[in-house]
Structure formats: C-alpha cells, structure tokens
VONU-859117 format. One line per 5 residues: number of its first residue (from 1); their letters; for each residue z negated, x negated, y of N, C-alpha, C. Coordinates in steps of 0.2 Angstrom, whole numbers, plus 5000, padded with zeros to 4 digits. Layout:
# VONU-859117
NUM) A) Z,X,Y,Z,X,Y,Z,X,Y  ...
This chain:
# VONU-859117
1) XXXXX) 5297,5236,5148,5293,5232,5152,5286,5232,5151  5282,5228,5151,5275,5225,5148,5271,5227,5154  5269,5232,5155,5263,5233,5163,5256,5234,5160  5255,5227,5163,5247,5225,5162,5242,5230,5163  5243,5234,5169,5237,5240,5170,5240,5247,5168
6) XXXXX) 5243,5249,5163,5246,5256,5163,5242,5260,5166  5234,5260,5162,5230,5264,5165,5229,5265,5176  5230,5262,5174,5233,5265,5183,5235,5272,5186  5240,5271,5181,5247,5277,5182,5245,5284,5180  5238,5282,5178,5233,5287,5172,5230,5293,5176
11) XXXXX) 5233,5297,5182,5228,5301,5187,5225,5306,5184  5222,5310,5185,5218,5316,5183,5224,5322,5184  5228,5320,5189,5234,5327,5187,5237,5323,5182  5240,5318,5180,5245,5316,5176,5240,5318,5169  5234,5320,5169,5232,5321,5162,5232,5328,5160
16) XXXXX) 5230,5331,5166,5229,5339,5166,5236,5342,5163  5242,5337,5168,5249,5339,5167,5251,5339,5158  5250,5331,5159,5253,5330,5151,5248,5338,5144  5241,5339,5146,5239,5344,5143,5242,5347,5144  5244,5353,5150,5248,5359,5150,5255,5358,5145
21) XXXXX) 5258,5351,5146,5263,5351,5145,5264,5353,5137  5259,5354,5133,5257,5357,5127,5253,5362,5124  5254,5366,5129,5252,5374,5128,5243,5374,5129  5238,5369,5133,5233,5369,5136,5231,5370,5140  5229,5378,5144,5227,5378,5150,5222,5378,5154
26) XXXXX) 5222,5372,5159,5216,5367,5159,5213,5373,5165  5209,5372,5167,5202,5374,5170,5200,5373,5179  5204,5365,5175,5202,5358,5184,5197,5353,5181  5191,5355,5175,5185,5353,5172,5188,5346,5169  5186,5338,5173,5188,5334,5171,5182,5327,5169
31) XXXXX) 5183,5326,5164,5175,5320,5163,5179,5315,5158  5179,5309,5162,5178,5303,5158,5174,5302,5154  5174,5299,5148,5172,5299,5142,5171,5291,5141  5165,5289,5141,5163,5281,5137,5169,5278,5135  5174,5276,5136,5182,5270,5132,5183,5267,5134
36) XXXXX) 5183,5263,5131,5189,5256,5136,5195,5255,5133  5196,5254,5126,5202,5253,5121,5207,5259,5127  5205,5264,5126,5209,5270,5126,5205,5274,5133  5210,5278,5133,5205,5282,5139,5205,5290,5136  5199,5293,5138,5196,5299,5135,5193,5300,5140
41) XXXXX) 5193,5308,5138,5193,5312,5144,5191,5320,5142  5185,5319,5142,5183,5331,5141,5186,5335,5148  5190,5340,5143,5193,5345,5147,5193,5352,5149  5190,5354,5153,5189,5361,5154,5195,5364,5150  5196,5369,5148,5201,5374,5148,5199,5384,5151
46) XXXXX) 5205,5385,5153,5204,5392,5155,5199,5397,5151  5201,5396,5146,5196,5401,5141,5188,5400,5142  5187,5395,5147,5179,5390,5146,5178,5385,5139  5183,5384,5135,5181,5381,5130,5184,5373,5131  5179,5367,5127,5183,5362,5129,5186,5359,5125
51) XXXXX) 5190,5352,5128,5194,5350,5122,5195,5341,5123  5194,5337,5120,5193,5330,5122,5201,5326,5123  5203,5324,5126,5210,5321,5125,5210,5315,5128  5213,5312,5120,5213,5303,5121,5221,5301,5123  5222,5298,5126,5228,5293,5130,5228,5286,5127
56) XXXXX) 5232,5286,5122,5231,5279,5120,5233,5274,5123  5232,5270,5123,5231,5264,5126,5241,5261,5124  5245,5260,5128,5251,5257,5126,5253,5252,5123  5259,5250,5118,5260,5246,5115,5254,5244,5109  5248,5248,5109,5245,5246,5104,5245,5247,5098
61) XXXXX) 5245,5254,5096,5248,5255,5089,5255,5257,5089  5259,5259,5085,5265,5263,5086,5263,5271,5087  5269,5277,5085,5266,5284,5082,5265,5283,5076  5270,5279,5072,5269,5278,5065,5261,5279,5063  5259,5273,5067,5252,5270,5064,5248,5275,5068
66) XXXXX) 5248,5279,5071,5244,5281,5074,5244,5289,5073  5249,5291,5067,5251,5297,5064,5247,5295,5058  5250,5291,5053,5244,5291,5049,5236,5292,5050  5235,5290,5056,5226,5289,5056,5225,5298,5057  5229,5302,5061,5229,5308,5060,5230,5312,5052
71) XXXXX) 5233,5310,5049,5234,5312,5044,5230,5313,5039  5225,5303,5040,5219,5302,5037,5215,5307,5038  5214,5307,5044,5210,5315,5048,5210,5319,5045  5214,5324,5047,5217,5330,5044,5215,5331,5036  5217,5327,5032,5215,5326,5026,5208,5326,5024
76) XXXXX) 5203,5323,5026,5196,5323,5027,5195,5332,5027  5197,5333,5035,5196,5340,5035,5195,5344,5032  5202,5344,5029,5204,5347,5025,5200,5350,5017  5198,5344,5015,5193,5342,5012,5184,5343,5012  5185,5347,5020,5178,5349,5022,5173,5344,5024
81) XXXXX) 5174,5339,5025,5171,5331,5025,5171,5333,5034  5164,5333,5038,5164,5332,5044,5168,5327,5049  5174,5328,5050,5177,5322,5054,5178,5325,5056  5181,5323,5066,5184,5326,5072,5190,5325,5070  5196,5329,5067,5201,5330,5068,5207,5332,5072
86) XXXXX) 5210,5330,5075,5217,5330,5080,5220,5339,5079  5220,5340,5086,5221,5347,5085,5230,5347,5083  5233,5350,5079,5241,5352,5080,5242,5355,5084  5247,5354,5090,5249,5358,5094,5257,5359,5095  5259,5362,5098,5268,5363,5094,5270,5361,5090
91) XXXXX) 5269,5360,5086,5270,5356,5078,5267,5350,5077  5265,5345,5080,5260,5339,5079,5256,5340,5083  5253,5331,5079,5246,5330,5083,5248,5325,5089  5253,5322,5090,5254,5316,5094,5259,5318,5098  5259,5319,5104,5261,5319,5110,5261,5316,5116
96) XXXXX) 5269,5314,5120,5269,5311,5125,5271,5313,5132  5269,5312,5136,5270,5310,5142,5269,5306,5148  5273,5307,5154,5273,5302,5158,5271,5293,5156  5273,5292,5151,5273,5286,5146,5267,5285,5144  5263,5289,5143,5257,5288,5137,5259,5294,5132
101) XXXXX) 5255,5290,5125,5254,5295,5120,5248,5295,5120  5247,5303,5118,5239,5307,5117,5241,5311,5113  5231,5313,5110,5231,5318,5108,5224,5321,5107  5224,5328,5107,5220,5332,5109,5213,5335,5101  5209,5331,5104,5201,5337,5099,5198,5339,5100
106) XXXXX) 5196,5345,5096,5191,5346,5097,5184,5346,5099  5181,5345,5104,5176,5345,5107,5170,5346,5103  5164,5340,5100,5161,5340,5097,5153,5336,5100  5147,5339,5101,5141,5337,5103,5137,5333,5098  5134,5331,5100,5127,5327,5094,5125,5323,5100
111) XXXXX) 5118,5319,5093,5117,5313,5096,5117,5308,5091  5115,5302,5093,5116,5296,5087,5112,5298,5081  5112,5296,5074,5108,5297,5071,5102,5293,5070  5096,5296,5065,5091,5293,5065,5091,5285,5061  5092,5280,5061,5095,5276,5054,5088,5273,5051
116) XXXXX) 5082,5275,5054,5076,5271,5051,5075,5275,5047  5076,5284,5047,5076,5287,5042,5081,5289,5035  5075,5289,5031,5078,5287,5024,5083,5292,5021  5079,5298,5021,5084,5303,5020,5090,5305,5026  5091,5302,5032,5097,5302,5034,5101,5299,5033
121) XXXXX) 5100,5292,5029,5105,5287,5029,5109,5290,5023  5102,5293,5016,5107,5295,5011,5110,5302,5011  5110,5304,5017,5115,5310,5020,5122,5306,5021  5120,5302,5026,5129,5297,5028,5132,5297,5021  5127,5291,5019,5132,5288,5011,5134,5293,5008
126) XXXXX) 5133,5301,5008,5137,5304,5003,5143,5305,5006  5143,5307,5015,5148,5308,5015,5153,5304,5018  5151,5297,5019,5156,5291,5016,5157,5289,5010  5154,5291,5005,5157,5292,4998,5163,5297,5000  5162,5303,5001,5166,5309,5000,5173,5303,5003
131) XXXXX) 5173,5302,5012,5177,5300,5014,5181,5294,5011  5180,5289,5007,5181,5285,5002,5184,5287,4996  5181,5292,4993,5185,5296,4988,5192,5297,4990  5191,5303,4995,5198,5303,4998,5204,5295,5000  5201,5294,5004,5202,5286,5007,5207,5282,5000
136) XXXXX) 5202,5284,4996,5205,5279,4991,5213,5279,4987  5216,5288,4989,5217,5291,4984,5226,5287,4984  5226,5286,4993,5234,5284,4993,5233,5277,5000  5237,5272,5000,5237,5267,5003,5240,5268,5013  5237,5266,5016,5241,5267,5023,5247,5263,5022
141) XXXXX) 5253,5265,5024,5261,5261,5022,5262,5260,5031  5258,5260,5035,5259,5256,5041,5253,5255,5047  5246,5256,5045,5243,5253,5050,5241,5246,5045  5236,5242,5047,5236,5235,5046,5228,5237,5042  5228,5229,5038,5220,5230,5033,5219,5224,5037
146) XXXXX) 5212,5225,5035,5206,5221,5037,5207,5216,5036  5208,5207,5037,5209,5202,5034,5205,5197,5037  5205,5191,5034,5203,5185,5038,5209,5182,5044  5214,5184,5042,5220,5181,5046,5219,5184,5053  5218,5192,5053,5219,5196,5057,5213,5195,5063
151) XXXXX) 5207,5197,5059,5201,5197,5063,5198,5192,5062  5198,5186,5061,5197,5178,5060,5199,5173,5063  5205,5170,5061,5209,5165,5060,5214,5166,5070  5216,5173,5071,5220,5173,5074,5217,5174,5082  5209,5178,5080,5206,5180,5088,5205,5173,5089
156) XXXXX) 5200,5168,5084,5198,5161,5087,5206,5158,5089  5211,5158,5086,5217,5154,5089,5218,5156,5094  5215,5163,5098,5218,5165,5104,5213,5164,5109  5205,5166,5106,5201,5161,5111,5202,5154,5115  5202,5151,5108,5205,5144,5109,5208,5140,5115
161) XXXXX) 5215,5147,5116,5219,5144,5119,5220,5150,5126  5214,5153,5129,5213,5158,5132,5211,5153,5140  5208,5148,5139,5205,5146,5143,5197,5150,5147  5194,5153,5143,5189,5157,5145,5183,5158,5143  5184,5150,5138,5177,5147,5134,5175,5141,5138
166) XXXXX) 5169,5141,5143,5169,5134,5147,5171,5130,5143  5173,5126,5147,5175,5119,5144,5171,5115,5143  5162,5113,5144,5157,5111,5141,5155,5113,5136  5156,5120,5135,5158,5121,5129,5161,5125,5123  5167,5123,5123,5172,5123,5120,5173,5118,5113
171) XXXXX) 5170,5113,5114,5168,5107,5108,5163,5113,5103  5157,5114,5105,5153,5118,5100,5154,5126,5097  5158,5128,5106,5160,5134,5100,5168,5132,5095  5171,5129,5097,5177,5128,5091,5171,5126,5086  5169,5121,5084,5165,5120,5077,5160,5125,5077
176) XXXXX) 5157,5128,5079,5157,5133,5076,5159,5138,5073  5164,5143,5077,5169,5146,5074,5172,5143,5065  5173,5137,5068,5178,5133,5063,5173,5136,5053  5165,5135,5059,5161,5131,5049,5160,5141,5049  5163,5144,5055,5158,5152,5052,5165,5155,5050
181) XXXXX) 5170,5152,5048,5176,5155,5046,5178,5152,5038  5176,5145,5038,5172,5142,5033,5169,5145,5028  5165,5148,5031,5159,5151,5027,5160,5158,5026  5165,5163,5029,5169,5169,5027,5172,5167,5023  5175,5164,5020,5182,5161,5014,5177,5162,5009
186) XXXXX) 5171,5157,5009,5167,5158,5003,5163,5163,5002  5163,5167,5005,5160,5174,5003,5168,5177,5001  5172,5177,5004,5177,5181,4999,5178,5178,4992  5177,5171,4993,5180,5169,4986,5175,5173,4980  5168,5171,4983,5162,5173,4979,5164,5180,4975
191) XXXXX) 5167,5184,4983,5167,5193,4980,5173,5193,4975  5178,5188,4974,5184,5191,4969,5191,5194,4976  5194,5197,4970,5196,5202,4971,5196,5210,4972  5192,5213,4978,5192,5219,4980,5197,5225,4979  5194,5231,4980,5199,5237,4981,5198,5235,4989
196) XXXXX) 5204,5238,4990,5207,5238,4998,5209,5245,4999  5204,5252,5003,5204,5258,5002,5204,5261,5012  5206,5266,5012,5207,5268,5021,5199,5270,5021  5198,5266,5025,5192,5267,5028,5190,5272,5036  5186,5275,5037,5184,5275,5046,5186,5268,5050
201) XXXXX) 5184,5263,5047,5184,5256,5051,5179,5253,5054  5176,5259,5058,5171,5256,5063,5167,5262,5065  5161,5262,5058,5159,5266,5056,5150,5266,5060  5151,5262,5066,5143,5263,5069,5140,5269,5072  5132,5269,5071,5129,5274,5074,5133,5279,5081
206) XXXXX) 5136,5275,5085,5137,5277,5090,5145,5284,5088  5149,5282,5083,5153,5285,5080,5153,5290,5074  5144,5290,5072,5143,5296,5071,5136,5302,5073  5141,5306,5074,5134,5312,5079,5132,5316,5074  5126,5317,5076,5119,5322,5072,5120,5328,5077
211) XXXXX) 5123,5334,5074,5122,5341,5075,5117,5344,5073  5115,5350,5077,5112,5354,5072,5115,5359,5069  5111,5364,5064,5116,5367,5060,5112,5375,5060  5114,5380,5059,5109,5386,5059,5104,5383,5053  5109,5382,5047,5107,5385,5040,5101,5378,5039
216) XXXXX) 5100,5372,5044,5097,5366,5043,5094,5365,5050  5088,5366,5051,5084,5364,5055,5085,5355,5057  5086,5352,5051,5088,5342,5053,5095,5343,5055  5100,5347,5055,5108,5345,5057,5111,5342,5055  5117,5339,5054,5117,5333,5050,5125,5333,5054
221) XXXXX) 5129,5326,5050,5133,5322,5053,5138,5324,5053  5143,5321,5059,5151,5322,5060,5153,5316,5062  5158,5313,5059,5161,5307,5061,5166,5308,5065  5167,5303,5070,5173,5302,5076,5175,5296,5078  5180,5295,5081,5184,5292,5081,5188,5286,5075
226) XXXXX) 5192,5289,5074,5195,5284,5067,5201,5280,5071  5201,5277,5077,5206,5273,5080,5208,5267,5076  5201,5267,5075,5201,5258,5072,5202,5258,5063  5205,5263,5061,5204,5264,5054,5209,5260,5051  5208,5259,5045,5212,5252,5042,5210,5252,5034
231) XXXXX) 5214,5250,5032,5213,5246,5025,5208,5241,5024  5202,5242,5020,5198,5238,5022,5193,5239,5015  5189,5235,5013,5182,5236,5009,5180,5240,5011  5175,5246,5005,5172,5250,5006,5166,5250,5010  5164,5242,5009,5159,5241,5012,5157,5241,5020
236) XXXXX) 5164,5240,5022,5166,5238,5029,5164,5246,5033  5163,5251,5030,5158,5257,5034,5153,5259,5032  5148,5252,5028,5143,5253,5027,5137,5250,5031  5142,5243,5033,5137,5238,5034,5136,5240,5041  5138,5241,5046,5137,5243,5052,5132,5248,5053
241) XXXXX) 5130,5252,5048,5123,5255,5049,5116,5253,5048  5117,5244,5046,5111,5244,5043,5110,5237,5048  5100,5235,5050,5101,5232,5052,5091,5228,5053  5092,5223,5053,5084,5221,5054,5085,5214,5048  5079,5211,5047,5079,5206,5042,5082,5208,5035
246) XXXXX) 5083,5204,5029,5085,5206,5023,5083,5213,5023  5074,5211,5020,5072,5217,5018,5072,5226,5019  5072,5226,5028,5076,5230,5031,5083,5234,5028  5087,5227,5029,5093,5230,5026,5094,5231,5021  5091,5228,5014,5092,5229,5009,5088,5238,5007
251) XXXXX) 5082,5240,5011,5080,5245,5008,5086,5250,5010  5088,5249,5018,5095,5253,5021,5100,5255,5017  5102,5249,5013,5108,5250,5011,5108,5255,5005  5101,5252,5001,5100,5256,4995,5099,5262,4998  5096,5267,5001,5097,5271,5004,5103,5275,5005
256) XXXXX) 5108,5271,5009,5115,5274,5010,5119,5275,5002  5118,5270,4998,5122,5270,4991,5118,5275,4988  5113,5277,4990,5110,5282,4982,5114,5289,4986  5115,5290,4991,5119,5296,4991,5127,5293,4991  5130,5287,4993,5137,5285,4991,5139,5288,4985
261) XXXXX) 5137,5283,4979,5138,5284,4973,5137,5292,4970  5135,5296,4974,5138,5304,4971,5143,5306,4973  5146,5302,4976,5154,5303,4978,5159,5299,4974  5158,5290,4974,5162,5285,4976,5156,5279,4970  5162,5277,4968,5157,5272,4962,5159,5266,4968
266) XXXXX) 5153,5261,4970,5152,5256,4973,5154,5249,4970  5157,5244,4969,5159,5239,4969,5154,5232,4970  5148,5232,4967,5143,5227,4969,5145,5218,4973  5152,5219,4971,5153,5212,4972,5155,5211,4980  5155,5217,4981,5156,5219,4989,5150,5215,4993
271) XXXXX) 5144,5217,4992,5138,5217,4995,5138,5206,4998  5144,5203,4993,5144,5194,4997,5149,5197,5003  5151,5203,5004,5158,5201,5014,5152,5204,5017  5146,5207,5017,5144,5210,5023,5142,5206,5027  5140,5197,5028,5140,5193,5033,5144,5190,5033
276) XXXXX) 5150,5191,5029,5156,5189,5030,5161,5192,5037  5162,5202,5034,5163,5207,5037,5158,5205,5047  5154,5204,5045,5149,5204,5052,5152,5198,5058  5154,5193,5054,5155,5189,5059,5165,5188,5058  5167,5191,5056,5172,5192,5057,5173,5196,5067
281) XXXXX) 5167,5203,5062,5167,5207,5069,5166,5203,5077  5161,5200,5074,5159,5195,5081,5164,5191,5083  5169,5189,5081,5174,5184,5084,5179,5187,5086  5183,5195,5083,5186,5199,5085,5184,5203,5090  5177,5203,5091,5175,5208,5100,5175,5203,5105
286) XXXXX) 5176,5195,5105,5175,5194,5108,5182,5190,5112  5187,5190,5105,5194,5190,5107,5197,5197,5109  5195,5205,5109,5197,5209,5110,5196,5209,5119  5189,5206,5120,5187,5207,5128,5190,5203,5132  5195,5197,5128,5195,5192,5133,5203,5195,5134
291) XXXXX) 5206,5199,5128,5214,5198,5129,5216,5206,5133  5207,5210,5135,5208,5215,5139,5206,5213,5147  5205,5209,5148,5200,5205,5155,5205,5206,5160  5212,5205,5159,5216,5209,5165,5216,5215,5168  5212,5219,5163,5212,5228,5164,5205,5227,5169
296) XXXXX) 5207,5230,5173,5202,5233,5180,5195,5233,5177  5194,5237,5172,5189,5239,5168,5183,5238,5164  5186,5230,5163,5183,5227,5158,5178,5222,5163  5180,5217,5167,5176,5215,5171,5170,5220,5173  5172,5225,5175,5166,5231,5177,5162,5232,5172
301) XXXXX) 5163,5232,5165,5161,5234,5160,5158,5230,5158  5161,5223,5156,5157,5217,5154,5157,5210,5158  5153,5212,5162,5151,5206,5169,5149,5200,5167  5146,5201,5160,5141,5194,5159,5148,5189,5152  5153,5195,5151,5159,5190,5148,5160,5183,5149
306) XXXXX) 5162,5183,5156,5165,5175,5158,5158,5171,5162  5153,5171,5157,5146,5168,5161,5146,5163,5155  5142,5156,5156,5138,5150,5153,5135,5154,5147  5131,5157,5150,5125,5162,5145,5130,5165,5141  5135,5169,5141,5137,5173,5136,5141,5166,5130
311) XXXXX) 5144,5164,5131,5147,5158,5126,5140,5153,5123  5135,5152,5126,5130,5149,5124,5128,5153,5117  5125,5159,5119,5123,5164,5114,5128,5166,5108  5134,5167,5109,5140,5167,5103,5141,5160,5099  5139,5155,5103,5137,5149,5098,5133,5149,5094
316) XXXXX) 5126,5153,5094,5118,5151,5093,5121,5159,5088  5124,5164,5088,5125,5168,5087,5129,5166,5078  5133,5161,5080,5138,5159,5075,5135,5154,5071  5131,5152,5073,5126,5147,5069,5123,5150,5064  5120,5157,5067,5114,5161,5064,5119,5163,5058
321) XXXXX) 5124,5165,5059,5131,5170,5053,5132,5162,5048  5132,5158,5049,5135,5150,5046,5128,5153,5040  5124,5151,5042,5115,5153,5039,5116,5158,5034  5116,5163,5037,5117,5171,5032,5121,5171,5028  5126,5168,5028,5131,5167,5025,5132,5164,5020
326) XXXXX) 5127,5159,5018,5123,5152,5014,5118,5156,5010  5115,5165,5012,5109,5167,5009,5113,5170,5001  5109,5172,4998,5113,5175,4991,5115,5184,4993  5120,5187,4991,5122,5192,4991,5115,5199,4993  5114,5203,4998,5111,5208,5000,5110,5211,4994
331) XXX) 5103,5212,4992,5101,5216,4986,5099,5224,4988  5103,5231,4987,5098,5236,4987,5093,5238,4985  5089,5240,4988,5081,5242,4984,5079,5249,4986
C-alpha cells in the first residue's frame, strides 16, 4: 500500500529502536538533521560517540539501488578518497525496520568550503578527479543515469499536468520549458557522444565539508551524501561549484580542472552540457518539490512554492538558461 506520509510513522523511539535493533547503543541524544528527501538524524550512542542515521524515504530507490551507492562509498574509502561511508553492521550497510530502510555513518563535522578561493577549488578537483578515476572503473547495473528524458522531458510532463503552475501562467511557463529543453538537445548534440561514469551527483558546496586537519592548518575536504549518485557526465560534479558571470566561472572551473586532471583526464566537450546540466537541474527541483507537496514538510520548508512570484521567476529564470545556452561553450582560464 502507497502511504503518502510514511514519515509520520518515523518517531524518535521507532528510530532509537530500529538503531538498537543493530548492535547501536543509543544514549536518548537525538537531532534532526537539514532533509527532506530522506530523514536524518545525529545519534548519541552510550560510548558518547556519535553516529548519523538516514531512513530512506520509501519506494524511492530499491536496496538494490541503494546498495550500490553504498558500494560506490565504500570503494572510495577504500581507496582513501574522503567520503562518508556507511558503516557495516551485522554484515551490511542497509538495514530495515518498522518499514523504513536505513543506514548508519559516521559522524562527520565541517563547514562549507571557501569556493572564491583558488587553491581550495584545486583541492576539490583533485579529489573529484580521484573520485572519478574510481567512478569510472565499473558501470552502476541498477541505479539510473542522468538523462534529458529523466530530469527534462518527464518533470516538465509532470509539472504540466500537476496543476500547481497558475493557470495565467501556464502558457509562458510551457514555452518556456519547451525552447529551454530545446536548447538542452543542442548542447548535447554539440557535446557528441560522452563517457557516462558514477558520479557523487550532486556535488554542491553544501555536500562538501572543510575539516580541519592536525598536520594542515587550512583542513581540507570530505564529501557526503551520495543519495543522488548516478551515471552521469564528469562534468555534472563539477559544475555546481562554480558560479558568477562567465568570467567568474570560467577562472573557477580552470581552477577545479588544474587539480582534476592529476587524477582524471577531462573530456573538453563536456564544458557545452554545463548550462545544459543547469537547467536541467532547475526543471527537476522544481518537479521534485511539487511531487513532494503532499509530505507535511515541504509546505513548511518551501512556502513561497505554490506563490505567483515563485512561477513568474522560473519563467525569467528559464529564459535566462535559453540565453546561456545560445553563449559558446565555458572556457577555463
């Protein structure tokens, strides 16, 4: 049966529980954690030490799909590449209860990175180069790639017919949508044919934390969460950290690639989907929020969703990506 609000059923015993129920002795120390996909939650344990545990959201991926992302993890690790990897507990990482699956990591602090600095950016790119080396090595055989069908074609078909685009404007955002999906085709066509490699996915500032370090006064990076990880252009964890006019981004990007490319040879044909990949994004955050708006959580979260002003702006927003998407391919400098 299909229940709209699972998280409901979500209490702070049923989480404590479902912990214990895997050799975790929790404390009572309980914090909600910034999610909405999923819920997250820092846990005290008896020993004083903590431990993070996400509760996936149901129906949404399988374990299949959701083992491999673990895997990708682990692998990383493995490999010494700073990623928050899934701890193993009784013999795996994914574990069920009371009808949610979770699983539990390691607790790790930071804050966002600096991105206007230069030598932090060519920190990242090395170690999304590393991650992409890896990434590269073997195909995911069940979570989904990046496509225009997926995060294109299909959130605007669900917009469309959601009823939660005014209907004054619903004429301008469909053409809209329409000429800025248009305008994706032609940046793919432009780029060729890509490698398609396991990416993080959704590779923003906010998903990666600056530690400090003894042996390094500046700290440096740990990447988290890989929910959204997919098959995808290399590029597609690149672009999300850069941002400002061209020139802006083009010095960012070069930056990020001069530490990439000591990992990961970079594919320059890539650099026509990054205002491809961008408004892709935009059409798929905004069918993500509409086809969550039944969950308690999201109204509280995003008030200004179902306003005049927010649709107005997604229009002027789509316009501007139609534009970008007409400029010649992003040059690093």
């Amino acid at each position: 049966m299909n229940d709209p609000h699972p998280y409901s059923r979500l209490t702070p015993d049923t989480v404590l529980n479902s912990l214990e129920s895997v050799g975790l002795l929790c404390d009572g120390r309980l914090l909600a954690l910034n999610s909405y996909e999923n819920r997250v939650y820092q846990v005290g344990l008896d020993d004083g030490s903590l431990v993070v545990a996400k509760f996936y959201r149901p129906a949404r991926w399988s374990d299949a799909q959701i083992l491999e992302e673990h895997g990708f993890a682990m692998e990383l690790a493995q490999a010494e590449i700073p990623v928050v990897a899934p701890l193993e507990l009784a013999g795996t990482t994914l574990h069920h209860a009371s009808g949610f699956a979770f699983a539990a990591f390691p607790r790790r602090g930071g804050r966002s990175p600096e991105l206007d600095d230069g030598e932090t950016l060519t920190w990242l790119g090395r170690f999304i180069g590393r991650i992409h080396a890896v990434g590269g090595v073997r195909r995911y055989e069940h979570r989904p790639a990046l496509d225009i069908e997926s995060f294109g074609d299909e959130p605007r078909a669900f917009l469309l017919g959601s009823g939660l685009v005014p209907a004054d404007l619903l004429p301008a955002w469909k053409q809209a949508s329409e000429l800025a999906l248009e305008g994706v085709r032609h940046c793919f066509q432009r780029a060729g044919k890509v490698a398609m490699i396991r990416t993080h996915g959704d590779c923003h500032a906010s998903n990666v934390l600056w530690t400090p370090d003894s042996g390094n006064s500046r700290g440096g990076p740990h990447f988290v969460d890989l929910d959204d990880s997919r098959m995808a252009p290399a590029v597609q964890d690149l672009w999300m950290l850069i941002s400002g006019d061209r020139h802006d981004m083009g010095r960012q990007l070069g930056k990020l690639l001069e530490g990439y490319e000591d990992f990961s040879e970079f594919d320059d044909r890539e650099l026509h989907l990054v205002e491809a990949l961008r408004t892709l994004r935009l059409l798929h955050y905004s069918a993500w929020i509409a086809r969550r708006w039944d969950d308690p959580a999201f109204p509280i979260a995003f008030p200004w969703f179902n306003t005049a002003r927010y649709w107005q702006d997604r229009v002027l927003e789509l316009r501007e990506q139609i534009a970008a998407m007409q400029e010649p391919a992003l040059v690093p400098s």
